[in-house]
N, C-alpha and C positions, 0 to 999 in steps of 0.2 A: 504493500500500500504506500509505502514512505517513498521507493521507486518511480510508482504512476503517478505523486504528490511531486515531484522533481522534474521530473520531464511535463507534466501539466504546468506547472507554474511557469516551465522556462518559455515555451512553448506557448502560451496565454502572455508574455508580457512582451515576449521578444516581436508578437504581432502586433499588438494596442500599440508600441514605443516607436513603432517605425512612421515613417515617415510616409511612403504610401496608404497606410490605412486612417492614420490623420486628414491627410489631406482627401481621401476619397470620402472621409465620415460628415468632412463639413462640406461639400463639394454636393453632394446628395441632397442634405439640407437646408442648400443655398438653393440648387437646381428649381427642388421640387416647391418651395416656398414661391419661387419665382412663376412658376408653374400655376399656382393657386391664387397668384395675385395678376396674372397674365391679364384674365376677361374685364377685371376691375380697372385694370392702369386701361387697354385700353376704350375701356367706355369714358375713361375723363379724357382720355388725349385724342378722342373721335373728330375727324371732321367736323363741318356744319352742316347741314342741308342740303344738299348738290341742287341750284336753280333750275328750274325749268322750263320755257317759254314758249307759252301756247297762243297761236291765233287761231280764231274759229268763227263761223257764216254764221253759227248756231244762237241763238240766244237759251237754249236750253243749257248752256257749257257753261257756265260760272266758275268761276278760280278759286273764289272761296268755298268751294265747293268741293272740287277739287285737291283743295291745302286740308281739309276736315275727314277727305274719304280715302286720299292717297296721300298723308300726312308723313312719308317716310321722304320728302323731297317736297322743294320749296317752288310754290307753283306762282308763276306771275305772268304777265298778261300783255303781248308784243303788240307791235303797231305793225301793221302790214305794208307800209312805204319802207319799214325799215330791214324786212326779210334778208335780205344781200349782208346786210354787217352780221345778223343774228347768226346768220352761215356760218360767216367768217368765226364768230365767238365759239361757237359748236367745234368748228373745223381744228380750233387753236385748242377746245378742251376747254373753256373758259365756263363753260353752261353745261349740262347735262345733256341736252339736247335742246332742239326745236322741233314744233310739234304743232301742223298746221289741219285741222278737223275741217272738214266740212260733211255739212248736210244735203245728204241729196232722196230723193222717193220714200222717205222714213227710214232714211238707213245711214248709217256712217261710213265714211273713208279719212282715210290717214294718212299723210305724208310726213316724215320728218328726218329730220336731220342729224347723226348723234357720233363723237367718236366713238365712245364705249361701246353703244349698242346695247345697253342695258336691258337684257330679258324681263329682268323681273319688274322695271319701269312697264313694261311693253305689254307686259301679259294684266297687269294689276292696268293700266289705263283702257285695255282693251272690253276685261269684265266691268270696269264703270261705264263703258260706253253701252256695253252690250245689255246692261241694267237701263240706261237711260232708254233705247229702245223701246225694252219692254215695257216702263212706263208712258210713253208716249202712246204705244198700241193700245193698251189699256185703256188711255184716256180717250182713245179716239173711239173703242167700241165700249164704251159708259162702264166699264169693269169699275164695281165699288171701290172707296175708298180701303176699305178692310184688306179685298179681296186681293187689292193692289199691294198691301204691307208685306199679305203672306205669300205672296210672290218671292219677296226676297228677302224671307229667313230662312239662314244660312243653315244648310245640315248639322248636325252636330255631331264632331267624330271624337270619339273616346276611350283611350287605351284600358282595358282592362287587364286587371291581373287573371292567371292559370291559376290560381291558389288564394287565399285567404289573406297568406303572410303576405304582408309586402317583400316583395322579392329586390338582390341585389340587379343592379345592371349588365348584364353582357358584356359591357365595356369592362366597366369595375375590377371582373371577374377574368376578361383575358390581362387585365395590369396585374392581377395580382399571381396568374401561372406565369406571364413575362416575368417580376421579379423574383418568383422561385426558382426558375432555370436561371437566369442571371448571376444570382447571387450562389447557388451550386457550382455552377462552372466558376465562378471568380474564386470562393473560397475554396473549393478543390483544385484547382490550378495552383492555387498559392499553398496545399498542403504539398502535392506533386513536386512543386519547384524544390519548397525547403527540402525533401527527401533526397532528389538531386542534387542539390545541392550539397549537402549532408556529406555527402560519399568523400569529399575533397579532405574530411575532418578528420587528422589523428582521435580527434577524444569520440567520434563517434563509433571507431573503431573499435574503443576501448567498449565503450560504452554497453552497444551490440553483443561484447563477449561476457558482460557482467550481469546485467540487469535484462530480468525478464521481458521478453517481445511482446506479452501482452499488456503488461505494463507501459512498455514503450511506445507500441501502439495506439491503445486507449487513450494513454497519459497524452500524445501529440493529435489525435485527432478532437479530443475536449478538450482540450487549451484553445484550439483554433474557434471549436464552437463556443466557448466563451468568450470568445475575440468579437464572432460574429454577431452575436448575441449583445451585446455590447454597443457596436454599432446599428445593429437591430431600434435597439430600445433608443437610444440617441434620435436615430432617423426618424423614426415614429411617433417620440414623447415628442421633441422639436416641434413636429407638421400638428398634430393636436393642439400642440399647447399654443401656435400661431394661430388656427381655425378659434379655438378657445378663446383669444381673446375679443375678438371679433373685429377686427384690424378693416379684414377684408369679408366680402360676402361669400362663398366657396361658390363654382359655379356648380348650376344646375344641369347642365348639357354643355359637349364641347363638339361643335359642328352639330351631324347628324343623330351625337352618341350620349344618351343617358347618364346622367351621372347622380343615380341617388344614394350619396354614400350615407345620407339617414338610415339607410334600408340595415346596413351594416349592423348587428350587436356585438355584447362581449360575447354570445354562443359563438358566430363566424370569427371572431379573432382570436380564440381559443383554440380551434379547430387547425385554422391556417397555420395559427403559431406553431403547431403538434408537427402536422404535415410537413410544414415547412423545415423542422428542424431534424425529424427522424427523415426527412428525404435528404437531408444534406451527410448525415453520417450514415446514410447506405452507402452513399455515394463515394464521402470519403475516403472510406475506407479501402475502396477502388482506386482510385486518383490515389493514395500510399503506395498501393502495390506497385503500379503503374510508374509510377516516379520511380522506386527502388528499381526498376530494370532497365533505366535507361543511363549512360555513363558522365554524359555533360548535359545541364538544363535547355539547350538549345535542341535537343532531341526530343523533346517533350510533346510538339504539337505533334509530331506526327506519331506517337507510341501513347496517345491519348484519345489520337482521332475516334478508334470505340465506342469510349466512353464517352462523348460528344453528338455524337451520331441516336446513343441508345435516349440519350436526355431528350436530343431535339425529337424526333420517336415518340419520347413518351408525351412530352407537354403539347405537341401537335395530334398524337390521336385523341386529346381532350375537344382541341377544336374543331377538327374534322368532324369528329364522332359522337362525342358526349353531351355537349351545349346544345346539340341542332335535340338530341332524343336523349335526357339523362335516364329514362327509365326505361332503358332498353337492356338487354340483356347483356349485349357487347358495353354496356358502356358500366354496367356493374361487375363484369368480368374486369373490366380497363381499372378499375377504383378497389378493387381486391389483389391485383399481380403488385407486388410488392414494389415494380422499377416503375411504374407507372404510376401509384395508386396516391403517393406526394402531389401529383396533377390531376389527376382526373377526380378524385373522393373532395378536394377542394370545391368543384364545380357541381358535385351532386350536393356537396352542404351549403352552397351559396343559393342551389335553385331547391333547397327544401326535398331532395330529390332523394335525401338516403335517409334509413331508420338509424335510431339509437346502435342494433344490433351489427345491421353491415359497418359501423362507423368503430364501433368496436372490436370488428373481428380483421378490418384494415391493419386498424393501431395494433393489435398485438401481429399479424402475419408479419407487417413491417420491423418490428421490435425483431423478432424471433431472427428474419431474414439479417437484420442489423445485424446481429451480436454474432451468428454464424459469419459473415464475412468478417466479419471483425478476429475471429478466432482463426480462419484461414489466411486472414492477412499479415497475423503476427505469424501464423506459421513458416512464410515466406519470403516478410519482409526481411529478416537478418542476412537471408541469402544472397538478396540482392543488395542490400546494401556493402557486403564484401565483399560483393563482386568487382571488377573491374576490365578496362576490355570493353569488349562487343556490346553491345547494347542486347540483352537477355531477350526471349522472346517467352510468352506466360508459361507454355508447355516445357519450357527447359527449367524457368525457374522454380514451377512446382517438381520437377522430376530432380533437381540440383541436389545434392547432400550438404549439409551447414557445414 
């Protein structure tokens, strides 16, 4: 125990003290702060109004009318001897456009002038026209006043939930399988490195022939995940505690993509935190092995590739497979195989998708899978770390004699 306490502690401080993990800890929490305050900065630093400049034969056409039903753009009202300059304004970009209506047999035409070419200007003035129409026809064949109102009330479309809970967002839920492959390959990478690394060291030498490998083992792979863990809680307590103060408003949506991280409880971030952390020390303990066989750390990418390949694999049969049907059969297969089940049981507990019991028998298949590579890892890692030479290949290193 006082072994796995020695290599854990060196192993845990030698990560936190360096200087890449500093600078990536605030880097993260500058990133993503900035991230969260994006849609607020800019709706203060937004343009104005983009002008508009409409002539029209019609007297049904009124501007302020227009400024009240297409208030997303500032509408005003051209002199038609001045058509030629207003071009030129358009032409320069000065205006949004110019936009010349006429009436003709109860029906509208439109000419206009615009660099952008703005769609959504185009499509939004065309359904105000195409409303004023059908008020006009109305009034020509005595259609009530009533009759005319419910002409144009607007359908009403409204997203309902699949379930009762308020469920997380799709979006929410691929950010959060991105940062568990992310942060897997980075902290595994950087376990890989230092084992390569390792190999250059008289005292690891020593070390190797003294002190038990599962000690060695264990003790280097929890130090790291207390490193990460560490920077975990930083990253996280940080972005809360800014949302917390209420600085900024968090956005609701970014583009077309939902963002109700209300929907989030402490059940979902118990769950993630589990997954995410017994999916890093499967992994690990992989990315050990893996390092121990290679001679110098610039062989790594490629004597890792694997182990890269099986992560992107797993976190993509989530999206592929699991999101589109979580209660499918493959996708509760996908949420039980232990290389997987870090990605995919994340996305059945976000969409309310798994029992208490599948959620439990994940977490221990996971555990059990851990601890056996863990035990095969220390079995093999001493080999490769005396090795020296050829870069090992897995079947020689488990067949090698210590």
């Amino acid at each position: 125990m006082r072994n796995f306490y020695l290599v854990f502690k060196q192993s845990f401080r030698e990560r936190v003290t360096s200087k890449s993990y500093i600078m990536t800890t605030i880097s993260l929490i500058l990133i993503s702060i900035l991230a969260i305050s994006l849609p607020s900065i800019l709706n203060n630093f937004s343009d104005a109004k983009e002008k508009v400049l409409v002539i029209s034969n019609s007297s049904n056409i009124r501007v302020d009318e227009l400024n009240k039903g297409l208030n997303s753009w500032e509408w005003e009202k051209g002199d038609s001897d001045q058509i030629s300059n207003y071009k030129k304004e358009a032409l320069e970009g000065k205006i949004s456009g110019l936009y010349l209506i006429n009436e003709n047999q109860n029906n509208y035409s439109v000419d206009y002038y615009s660099k952008s070419n703005d769609a959504k200007l185009n499509s939004e003035l065309t359904m105000y026209l195409q409303s004023k129409k059908i008020q006009q026809f109305a009034l020509q064949n005595n259609v009530s006043e009533a009759d005319q109102q419910s002409l144009f009330i607007p359908i009403e479309l409204e997203k309902q939930r699949f379930t009762e809970k308020n469920e997380v967002s799709i979006f929410v839920t691929y950010m959060m399988l991105m940062f568990i492959l992310m942060a897997i390959m980075m902290y595994g990478t950087t376990i890989a490195t230092g084992v390569a690394s390792e190999k250059a060291s008289r005292v690891m030498e020593v070390m190797v022939t003294k002190v038990n490998p599962l000690a060695m083992i264990f003790g280097k792979v929890f130090g790291i995940a207390l490193a990460s863990l560490v920077q975990f809680t930083a990253f996280f307590g940080a972005v809360a505690l800014y949302l917390k103060s209420g600085i900024v408003e968090p956005a609701t949506s970014l583009g077309n993509f939902e963002l109700n991280l209300s929907a989030l409880t402490i059940q979902h971030c118990v769950y993630f935190f589990i997954f995410f952390l017994l999916g890093y020390l499967l992994y690990a303990f992989i990315y050990a092995v893996f390092g121990s066989m290679v001679s110098r750390p610039e062989e790594l990418n490629g004597t890792t590739m694997p182990i890269t390949i099986i992560l992107m694999a797993s976190a993509f049969s989530g999206i592929l497979f699991v999101i589109d049907d979580p209660t499918s059969i493959l996708a509760k297969a996908l949420a039980l195989f232990p290389f997987s089940s870090p990605f995919n049981m994340v996305i059945l507990v976000m969409t309310n998708s798994a029992s208490l019991i599948e959620i439990i028998t994940s977490i221990v298949l996971l555990v059990i899978t851990t601890f056996i590579l863990g035990y095969l890892a220390a079995k093999v890692y001493p080999k490769g770390i005396l090795h020296f030479g050829e870069s090992l290949k897995l079947r020689q290193l488990w067949t090698r004699s210590s």
